[in-house]
KOLLUMDREN-265351 format. One record per residue (C-alpha): x, y, z; residue number from 1. Coordinates in Angstrom, 1 decimal, decimal comma, m for minus. Example, Ala and Ser with C-alpha at 12.3 -4.5 7.8 and 13.67 -1.06 7.14 Angstrom:
% residues 2
12,3 / m4,5 / 7,8 / 1
13,7 / m1,1 / 7,1 / 2
***
This chain:
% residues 147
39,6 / 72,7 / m32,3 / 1
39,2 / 76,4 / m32,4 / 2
41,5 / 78,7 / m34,6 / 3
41,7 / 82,4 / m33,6 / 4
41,9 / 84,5 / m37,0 / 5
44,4 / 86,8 / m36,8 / 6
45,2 / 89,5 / m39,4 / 7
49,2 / 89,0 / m38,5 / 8
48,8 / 85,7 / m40,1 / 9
47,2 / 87,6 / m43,4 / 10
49,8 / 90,0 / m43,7 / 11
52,4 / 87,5 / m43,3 / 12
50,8 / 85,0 / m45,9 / 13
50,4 / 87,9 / m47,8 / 14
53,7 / 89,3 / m47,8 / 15
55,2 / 85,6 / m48,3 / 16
53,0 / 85,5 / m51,8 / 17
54,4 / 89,0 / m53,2 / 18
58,1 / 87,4 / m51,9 / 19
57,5 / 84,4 / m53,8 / 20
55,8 / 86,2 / m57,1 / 21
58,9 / 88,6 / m56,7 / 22
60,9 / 85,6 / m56,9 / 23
59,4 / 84,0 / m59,8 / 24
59,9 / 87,1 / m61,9 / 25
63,7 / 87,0 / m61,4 / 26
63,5 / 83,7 / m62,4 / 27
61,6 / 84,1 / m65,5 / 28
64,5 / 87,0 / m66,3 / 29
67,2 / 84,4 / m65,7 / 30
65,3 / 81,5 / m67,0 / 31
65,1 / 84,3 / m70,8 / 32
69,1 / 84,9 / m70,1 / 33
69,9 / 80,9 / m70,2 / 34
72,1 / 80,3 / m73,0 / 35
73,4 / 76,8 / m73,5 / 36
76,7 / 76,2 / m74,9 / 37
78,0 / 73,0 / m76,9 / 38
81,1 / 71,6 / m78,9 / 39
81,5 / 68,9 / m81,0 / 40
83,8 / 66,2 / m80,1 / 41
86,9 / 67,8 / m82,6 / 42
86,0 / 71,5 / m81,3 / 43
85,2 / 72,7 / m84,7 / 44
81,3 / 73,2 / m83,9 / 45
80,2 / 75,1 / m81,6 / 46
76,4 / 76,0 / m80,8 / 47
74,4 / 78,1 / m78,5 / 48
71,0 / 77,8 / m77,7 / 49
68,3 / 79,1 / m75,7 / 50
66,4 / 77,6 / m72,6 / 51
64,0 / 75,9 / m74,1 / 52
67,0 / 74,6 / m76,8 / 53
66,1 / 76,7 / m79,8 / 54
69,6 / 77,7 / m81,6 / 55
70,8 / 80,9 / m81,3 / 56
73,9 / 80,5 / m83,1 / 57
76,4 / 77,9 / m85,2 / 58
80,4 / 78,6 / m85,4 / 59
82,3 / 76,5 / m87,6 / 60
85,8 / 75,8 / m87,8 / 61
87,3 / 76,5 / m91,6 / 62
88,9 / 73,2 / m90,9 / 63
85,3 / 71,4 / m90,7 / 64
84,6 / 72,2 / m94,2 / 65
87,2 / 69,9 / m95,4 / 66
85,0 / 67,2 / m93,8 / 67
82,5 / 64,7 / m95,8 / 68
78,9 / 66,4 / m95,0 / 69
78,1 / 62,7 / m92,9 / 70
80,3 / 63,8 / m90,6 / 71
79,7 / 67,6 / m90,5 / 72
76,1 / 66,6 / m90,0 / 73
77,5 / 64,3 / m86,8 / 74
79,5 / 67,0 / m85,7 / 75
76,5 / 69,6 / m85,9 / 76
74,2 / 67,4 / m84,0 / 77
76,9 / 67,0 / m81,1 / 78
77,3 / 70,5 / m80,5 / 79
73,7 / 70,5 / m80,7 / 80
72,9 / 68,1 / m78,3 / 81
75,5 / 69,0 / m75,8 / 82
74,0 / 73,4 / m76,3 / 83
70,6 / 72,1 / m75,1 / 84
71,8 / 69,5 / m72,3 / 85
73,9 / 72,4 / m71,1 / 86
70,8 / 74,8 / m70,9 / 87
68,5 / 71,9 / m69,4 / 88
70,9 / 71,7 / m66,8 / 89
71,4 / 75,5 / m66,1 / 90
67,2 / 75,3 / m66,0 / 91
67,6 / 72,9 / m63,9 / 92
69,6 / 74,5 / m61,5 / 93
67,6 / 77,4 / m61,5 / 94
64,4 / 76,3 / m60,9 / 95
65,9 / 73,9 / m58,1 / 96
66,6 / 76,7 / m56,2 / 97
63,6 / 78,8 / m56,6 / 98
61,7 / 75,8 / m55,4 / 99
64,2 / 75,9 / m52,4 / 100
63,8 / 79,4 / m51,7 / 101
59,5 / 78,5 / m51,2 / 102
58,5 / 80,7 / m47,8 / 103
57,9 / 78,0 / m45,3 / 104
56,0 / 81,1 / m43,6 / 105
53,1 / 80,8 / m46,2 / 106
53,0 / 77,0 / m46,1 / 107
52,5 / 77,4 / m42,3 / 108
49,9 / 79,8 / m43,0 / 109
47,7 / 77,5 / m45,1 / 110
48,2 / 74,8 / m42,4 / 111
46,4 / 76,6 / m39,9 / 112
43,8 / 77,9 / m42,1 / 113
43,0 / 74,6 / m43,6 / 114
43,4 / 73,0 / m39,9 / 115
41,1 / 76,1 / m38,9 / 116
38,7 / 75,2 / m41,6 / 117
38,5 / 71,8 / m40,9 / 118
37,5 / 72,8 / m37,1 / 119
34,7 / 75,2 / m38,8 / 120
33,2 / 72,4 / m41,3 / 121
33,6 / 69,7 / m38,1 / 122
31,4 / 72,1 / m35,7 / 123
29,2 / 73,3 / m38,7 / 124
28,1 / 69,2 / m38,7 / 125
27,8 / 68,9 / m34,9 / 126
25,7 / 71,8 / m35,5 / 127
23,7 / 70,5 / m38,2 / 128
23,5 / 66,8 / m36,9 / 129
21,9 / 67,9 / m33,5 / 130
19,5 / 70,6 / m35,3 / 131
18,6 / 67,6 / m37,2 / 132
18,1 / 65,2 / m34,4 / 133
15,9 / 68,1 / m32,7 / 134
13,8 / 68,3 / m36,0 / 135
12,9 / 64,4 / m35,9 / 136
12,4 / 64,8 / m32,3 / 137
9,6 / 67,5 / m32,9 / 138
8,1 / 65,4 / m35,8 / 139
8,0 / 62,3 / m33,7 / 140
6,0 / 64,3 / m31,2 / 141
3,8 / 65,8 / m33,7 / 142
3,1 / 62,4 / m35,3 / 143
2,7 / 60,9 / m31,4 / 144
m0,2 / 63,9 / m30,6 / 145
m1,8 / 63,3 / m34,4 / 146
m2,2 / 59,6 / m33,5 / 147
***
């Protein structure tokens, strides 16, 4: 199997990857602007935090402060909780459709270089085989006139 290089196929891969690392840079600046959002089960707590769940900010109710601390403590850890499943999910969702979005161009690309590889490495030990062969052939006839 012979594979006929082709600089079109380069230029292509190589336009795919700066498409792709384009890509990942938006991400990344919409992966830093995720901000999660939760409430407690009342709606006197509410939290934001960042993607990777960090808290940005606490807003309490005046009303919450009549509460026992138990159950301000309960009510924190809701709104908490509910801040950082909300920006898991917002990840989530992003990084889904960057994965998507992955140029089928470049994984084509790689295909037919590996396959054209493969075809190199698979002639390079015919090649060798053979040359090998033809050197214990030569031995054999030196060892045959020596005896």
């Amino acid at each position: 199997m012979t594979h006929e290089f082709k600089f079109e196929d380069l230029d292509n891969a190589t336009y795919a990857v700066e498409r792709a690392a384009r890509r990942a840079e938006d991400a990344k600046a919409e992966l830093d602007a995720i901000v999660g959002e939760g409430e407690s089960v009342g709606g006197h707590v509410r939290v934001t935090t960042d993607v990777s769940g960090r808290v940005l900010s606490i807003r309490l109710n005046p009303r919450v402060m009549k509460r026992g601390s138990g159950d301000l403590a309960d009510e924190l850890m809701v709104a908490i909780r509910r801040a950082q499943d909300d920006s898991d999910a917002q990840r989530e969702r992003l990084m889904s459709g960057v994965l998507d979005a992955a140029d089928p161009s470049l994984d084509a690309f790689a295909g037919r270089s590996r396959r054209g590889f493969d075809g190199i490495v698979d002639a390079h030990s015919r090649a060798m085989e053979e040359s090998e062969a033809r050197l214990n052939e030569v031995i054999r006839r030196i060892e045959d006139d020596l005896a």
